[in-house]
VMD Tcl script that builds the backbone (N, CA, C; Angstrom):
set m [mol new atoms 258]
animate dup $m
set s [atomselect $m all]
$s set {name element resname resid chain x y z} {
  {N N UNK 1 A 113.792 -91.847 182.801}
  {CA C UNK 1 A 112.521 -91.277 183.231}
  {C C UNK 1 A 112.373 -91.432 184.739}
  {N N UNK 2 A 111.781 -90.417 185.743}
  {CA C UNK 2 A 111.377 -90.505 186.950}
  {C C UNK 2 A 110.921 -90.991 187.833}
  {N N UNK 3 A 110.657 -92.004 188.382}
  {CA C UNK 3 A 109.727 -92.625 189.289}
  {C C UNK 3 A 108.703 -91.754 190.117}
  {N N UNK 4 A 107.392 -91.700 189.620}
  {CA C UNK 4 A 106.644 -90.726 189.939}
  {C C UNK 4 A 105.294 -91.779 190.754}
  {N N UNK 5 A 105.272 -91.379 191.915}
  {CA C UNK 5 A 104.472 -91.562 192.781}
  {C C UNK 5 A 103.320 -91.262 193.126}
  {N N UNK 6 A 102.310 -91.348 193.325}
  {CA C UNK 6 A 101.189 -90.363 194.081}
  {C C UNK 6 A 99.907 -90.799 194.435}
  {N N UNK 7 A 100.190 -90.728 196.026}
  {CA C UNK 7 A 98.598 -90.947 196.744}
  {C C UNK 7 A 97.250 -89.958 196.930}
  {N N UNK 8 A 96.479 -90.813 196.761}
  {CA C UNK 8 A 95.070 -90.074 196.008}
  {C C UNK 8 A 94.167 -91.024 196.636}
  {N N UNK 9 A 92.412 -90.456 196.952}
  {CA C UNK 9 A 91.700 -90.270 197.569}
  {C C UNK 9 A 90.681 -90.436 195.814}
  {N N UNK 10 A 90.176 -91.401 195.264}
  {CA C UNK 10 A 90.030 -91.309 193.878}
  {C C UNK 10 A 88.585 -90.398 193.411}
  {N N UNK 11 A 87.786 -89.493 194.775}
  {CA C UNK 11 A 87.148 -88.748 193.855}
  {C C UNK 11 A 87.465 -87.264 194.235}
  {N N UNK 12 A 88.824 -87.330 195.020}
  {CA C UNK 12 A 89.158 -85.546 195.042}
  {C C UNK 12 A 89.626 -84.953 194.441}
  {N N UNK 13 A 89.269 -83.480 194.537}
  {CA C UNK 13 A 89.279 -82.601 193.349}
  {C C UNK 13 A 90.712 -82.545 192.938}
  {N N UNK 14 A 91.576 -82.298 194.110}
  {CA C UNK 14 A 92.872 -82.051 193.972}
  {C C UNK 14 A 94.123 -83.322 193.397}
  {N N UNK 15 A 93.537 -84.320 194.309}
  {CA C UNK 15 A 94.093 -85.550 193.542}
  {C C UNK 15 A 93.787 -85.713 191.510}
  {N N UNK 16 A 92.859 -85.304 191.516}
  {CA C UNK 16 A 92.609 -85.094 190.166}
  {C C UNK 16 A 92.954 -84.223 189.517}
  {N N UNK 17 A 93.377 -82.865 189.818}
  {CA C UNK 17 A 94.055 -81.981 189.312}
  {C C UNK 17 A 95.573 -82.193 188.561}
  {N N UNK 18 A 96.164 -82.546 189.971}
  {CA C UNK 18 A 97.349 -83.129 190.644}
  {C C UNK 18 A 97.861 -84.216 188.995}
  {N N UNK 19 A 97.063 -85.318 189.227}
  {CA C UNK 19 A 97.159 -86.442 187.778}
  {C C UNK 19 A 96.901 -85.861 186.494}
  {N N UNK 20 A 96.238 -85.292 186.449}
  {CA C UNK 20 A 95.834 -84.056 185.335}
  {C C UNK 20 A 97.334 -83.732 184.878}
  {N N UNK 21 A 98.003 -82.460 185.575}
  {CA C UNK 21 A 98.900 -82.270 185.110}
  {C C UNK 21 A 99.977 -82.957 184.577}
  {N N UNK 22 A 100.196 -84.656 185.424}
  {CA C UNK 22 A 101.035 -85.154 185.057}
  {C C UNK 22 A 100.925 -85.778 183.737}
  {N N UNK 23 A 99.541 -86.303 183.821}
  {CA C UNK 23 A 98.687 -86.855 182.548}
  {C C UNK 23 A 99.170 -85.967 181.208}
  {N N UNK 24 A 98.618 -84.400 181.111}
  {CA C UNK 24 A 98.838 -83.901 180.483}
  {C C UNK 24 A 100.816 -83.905 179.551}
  {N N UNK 25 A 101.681 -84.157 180.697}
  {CA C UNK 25 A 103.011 -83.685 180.601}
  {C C UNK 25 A 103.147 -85.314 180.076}
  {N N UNK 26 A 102.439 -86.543 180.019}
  {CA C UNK 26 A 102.462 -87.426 179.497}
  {C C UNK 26 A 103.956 -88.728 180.476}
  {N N UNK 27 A 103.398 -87.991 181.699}
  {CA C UNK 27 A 104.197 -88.877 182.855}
  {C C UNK 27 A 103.468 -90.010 183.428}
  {N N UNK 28 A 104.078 -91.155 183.062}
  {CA C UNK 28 A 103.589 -92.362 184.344}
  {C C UNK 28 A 103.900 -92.451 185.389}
  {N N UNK 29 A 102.985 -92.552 186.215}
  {CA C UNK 29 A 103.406 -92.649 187.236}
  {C C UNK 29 A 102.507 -93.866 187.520}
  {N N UNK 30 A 102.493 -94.292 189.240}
  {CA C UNK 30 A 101.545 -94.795 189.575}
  {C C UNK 30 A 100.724 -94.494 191.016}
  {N N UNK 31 A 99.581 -95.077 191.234}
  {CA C UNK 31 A 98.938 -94.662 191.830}
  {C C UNK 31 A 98.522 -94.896 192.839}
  {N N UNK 32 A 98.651 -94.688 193.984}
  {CA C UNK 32 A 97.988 -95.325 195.377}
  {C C UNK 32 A 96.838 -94.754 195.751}
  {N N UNK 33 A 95.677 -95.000 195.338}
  {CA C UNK 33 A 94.385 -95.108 195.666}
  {C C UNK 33 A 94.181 -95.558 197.069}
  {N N UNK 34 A 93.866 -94.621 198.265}
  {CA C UNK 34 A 93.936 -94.893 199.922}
  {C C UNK 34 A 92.922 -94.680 200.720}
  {N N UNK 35 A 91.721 -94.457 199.460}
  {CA C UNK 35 A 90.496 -94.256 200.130}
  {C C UNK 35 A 90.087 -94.814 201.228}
  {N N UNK 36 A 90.022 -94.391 202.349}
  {CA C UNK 36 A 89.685 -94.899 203.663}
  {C C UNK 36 A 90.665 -95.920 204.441}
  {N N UNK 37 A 91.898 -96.028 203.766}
  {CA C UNK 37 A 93.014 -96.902 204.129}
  {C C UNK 37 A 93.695 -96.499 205.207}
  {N N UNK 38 A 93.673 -96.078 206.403}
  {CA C UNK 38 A 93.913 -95.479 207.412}
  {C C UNK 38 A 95.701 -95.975 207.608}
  {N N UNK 39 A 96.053 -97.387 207.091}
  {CA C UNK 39 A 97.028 -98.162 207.170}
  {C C UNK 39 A 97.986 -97.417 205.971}
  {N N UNK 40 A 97.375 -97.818 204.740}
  {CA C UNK 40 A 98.171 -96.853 204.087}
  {C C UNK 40 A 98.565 -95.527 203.610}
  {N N UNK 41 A 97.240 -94.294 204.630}
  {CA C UNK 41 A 97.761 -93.328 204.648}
  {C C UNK 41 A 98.770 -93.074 205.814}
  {N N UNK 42 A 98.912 -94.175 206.712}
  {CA C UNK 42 A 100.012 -93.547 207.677}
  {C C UNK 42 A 101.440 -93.672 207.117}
  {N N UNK 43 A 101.697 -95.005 205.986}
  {CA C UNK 43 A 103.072 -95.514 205.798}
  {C C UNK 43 A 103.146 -94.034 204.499}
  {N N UNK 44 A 101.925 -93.477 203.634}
  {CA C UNK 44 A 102.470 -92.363 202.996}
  {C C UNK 44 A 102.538 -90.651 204.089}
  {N N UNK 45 A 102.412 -90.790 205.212}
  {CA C UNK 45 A 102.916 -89.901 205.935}
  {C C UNK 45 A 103.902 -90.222 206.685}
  {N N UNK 46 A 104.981 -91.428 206.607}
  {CA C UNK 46 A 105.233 -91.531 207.193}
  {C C UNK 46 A 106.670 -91.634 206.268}
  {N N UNK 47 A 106.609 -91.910 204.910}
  {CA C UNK 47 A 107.351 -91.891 203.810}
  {C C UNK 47 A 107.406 -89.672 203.082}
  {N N UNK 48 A 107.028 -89.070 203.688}
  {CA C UNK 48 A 106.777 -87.755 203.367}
  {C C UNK 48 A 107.621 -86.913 204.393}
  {N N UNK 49 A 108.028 -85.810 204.166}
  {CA C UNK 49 A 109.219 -84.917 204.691}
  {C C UNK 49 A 108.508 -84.156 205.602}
  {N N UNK 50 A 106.984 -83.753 205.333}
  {CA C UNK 50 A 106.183 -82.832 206.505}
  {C C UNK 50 A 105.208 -83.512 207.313}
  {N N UNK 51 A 105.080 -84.650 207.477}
  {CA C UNK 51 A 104.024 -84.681 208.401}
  {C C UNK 51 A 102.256 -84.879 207.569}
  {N N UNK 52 A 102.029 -84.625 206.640}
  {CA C UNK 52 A 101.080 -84.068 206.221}
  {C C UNK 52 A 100.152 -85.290 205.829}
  {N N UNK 53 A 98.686 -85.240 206.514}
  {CA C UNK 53 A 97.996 -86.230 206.190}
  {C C UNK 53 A 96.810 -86.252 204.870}
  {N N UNK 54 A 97.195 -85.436 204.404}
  {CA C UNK 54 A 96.056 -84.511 203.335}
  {C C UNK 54 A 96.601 -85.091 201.793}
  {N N UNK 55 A 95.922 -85.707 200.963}
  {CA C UNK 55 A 96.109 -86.036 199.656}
  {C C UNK 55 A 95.452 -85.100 198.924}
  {N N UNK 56 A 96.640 -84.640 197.384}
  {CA C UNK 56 A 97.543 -85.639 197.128}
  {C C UNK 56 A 99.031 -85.753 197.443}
  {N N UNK 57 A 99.310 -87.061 197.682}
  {CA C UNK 57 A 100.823 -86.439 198.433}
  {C C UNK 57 A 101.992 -87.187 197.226}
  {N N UNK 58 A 102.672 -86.790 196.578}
  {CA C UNK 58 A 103.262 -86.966 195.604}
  {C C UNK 58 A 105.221 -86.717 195.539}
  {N N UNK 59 A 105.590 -88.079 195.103}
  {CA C UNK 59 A 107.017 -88.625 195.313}
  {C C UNK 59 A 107.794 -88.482 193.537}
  {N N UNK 60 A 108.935 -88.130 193.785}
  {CA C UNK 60 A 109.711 -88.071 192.316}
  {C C UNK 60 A 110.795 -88.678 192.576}
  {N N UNK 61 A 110.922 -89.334 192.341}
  {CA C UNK 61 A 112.363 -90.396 192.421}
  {C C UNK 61 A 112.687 -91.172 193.890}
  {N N UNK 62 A 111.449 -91.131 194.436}
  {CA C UNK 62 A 111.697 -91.277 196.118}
  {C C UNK 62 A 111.478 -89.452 196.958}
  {N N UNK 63 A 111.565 -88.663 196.523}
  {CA C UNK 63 A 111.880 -86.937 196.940}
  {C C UNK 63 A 110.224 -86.654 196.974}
  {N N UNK 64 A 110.304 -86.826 198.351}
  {CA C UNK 64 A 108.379 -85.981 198.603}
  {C C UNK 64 A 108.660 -84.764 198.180}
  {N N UNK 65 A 107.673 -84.224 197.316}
  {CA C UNK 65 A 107.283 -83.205 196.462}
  {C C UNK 65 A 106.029 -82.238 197.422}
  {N N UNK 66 A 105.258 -83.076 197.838}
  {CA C UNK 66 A 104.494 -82.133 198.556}
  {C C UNK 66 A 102.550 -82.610 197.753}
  {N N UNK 67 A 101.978 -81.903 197.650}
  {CA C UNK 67 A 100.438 -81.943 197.271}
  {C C UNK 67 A 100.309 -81.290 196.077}
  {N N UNK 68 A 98.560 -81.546 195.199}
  {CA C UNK 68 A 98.901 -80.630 194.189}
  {C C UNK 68 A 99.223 -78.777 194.020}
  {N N UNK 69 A 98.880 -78.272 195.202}
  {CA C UNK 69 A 99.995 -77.316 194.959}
  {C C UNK 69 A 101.342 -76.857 194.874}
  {N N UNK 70 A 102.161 -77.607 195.673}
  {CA C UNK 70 A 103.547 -77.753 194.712}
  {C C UNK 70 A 104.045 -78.473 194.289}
  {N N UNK 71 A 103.017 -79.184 193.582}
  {CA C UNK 71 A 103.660 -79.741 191.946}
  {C C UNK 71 A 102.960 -78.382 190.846}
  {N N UNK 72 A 102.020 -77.953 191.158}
  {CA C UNK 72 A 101.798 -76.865 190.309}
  {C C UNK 72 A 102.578 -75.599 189.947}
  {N N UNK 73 A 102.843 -75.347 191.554}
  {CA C UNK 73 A 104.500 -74.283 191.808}
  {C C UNK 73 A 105.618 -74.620 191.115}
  {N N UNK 74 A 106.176 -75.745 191.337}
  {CA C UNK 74 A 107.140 -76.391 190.751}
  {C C UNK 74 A 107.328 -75.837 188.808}
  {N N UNK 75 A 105.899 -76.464 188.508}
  {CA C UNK 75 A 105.294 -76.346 186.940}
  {C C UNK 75 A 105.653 -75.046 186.768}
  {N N UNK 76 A 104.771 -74.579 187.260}
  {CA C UNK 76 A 104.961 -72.593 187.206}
  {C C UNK 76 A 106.213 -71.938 187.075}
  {N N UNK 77 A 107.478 -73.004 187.920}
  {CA C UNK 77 A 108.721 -72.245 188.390}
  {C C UNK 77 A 109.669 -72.571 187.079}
  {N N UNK 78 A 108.843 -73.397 186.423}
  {CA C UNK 78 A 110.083 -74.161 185.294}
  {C C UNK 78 A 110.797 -75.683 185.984}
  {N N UNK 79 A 110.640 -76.103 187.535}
  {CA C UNK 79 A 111.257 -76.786 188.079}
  {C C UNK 79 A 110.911 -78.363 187.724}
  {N N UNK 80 A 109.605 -78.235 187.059}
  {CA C UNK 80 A 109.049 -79.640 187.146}
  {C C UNK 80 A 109.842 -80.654 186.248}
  {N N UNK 81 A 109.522 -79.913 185.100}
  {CA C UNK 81 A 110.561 -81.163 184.242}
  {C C UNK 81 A 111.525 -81.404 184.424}
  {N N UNK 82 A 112.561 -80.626 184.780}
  {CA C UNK 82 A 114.230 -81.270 185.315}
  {C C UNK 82 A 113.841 -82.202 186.118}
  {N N UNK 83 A 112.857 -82.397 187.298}
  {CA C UNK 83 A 112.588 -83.442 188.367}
  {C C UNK 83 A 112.264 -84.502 187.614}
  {N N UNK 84 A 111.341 -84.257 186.506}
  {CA C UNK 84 A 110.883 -85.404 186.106}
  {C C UNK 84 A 111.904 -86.219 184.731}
  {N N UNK 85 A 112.828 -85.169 184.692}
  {CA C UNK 85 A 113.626 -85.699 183.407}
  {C C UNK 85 A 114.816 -86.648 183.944}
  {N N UNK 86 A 114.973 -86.884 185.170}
  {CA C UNK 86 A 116.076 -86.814 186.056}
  {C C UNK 86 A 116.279 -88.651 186.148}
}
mol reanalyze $m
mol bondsrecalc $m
mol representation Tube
mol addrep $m
């Protein structure tokens, strides 16, 4: 099973989406809750491939994935579960 990652902001919409899906697909992951953590949103932008300071920012085996829109893309593409089966 995957090592599934993901930093979240615990009352945004998207961070909640984001867990939703994984929830649904019945993936653990865990969770970095960074509400106002200025410290630990830099080490998860700083652990991420774009730069991007915007949650949710979400890891699969160590492999930044991106926010909940492409983990949703991913879903859509058929791509998700091979990542997560991996």
């Amino acid at each position: 099973m995957a090592k599934v990652e993901i930093y979240t902001w615990r009352m945004c919409p998207f961070c909640i989406r984001a867990k939703h899906l994984l929830d649904k697909k019945g993936v653990e992951y865990i969770e970095y809750a960074i509400d106002g953590d200025e410290t630990a949103r830099s080490q998860m932008v700083a652990r991420g491939s774009d730069g991007k300071r915007s949650v949710p920012q979400i890891f699969i085996n160590d492999q930044h994935i991106g926010g909940c829109d492409a983990i949703h893309d991913l879903e859509r593409q058929g791509k998700l579960d091979p990542l997560l089966a991996a």
